[in-house]
N, C-alpha and C positions, 0 to 999 in steps of 0.2 A: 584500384585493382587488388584484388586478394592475392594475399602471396600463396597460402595454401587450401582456406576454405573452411579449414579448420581450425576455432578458436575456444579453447576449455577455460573453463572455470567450474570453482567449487559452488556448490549451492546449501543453506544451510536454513533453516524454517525454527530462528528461536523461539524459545514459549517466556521469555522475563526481558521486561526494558533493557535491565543491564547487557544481557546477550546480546541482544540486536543493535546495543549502543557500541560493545565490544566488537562486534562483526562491522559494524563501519569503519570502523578504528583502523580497522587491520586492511583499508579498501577496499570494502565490501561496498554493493551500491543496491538499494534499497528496491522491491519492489512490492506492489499492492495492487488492489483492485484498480483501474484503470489507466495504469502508468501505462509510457508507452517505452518503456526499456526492453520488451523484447522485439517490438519493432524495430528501435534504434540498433540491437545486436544482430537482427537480422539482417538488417543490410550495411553492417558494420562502422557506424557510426560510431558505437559505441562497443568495447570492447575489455568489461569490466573481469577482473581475477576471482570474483568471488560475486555471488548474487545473493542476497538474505532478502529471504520474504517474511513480510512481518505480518501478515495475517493472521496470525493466532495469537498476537497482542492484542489486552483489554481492552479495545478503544472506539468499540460497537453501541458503546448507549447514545439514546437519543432521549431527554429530558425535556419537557414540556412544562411550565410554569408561568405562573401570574409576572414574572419577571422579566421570561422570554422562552428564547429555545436554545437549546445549546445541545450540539452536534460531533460526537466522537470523529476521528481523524480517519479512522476505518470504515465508516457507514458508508454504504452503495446508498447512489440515490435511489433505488428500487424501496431500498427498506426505508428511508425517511419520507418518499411520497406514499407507500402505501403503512404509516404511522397512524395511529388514528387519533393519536392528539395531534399530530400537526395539521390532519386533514379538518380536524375540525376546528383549530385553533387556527391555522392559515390557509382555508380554501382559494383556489385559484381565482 
């Protein structure tokens, strides 16, 4: 049961590793494309003091080579299926 309904926290959008490794530090809890953290705060599961979105860290390439493929920690599968060396390099 909610005691009041209402639960704040800071929100904070670093642009460097170091930031967003700082903002966990301090109990920050991390969100990105497809977490389901604001699910979880909405029905109060989860009930973090600080949220740090890390989307505007480097971690969007997607690399294609004779060795393999290797996949940034940020890429939406939107943007790795529609790659066009993966599409041609791993068609379904």
């Amino acid at each position: 049961m909610r005691e009041s309904g209402v639960y704040p926290f800071a929100f904070s959008k670093p642009a460097t590793e170091s930031a967003a490794l700082a903002a966990g530090a301090e109990g920050g809890r991390y969100i990105a494309g497809g977490t389901t953290l604001v699910d979880l705060m909405r029905e109060t599961v989860e009930r973090p003091t600080r949220v740090v979105d890390i989307n505007a860290l480097p971690y969007r390439g997607i690399a294609v080579s004779s060795e393999g493929l290797r996949v940034g920690a940020l890429v939406r599968m939107a943007e790795l299926a529609a790659h066009p060396g993966v599409r041609s390099q791993y068609p379904c």
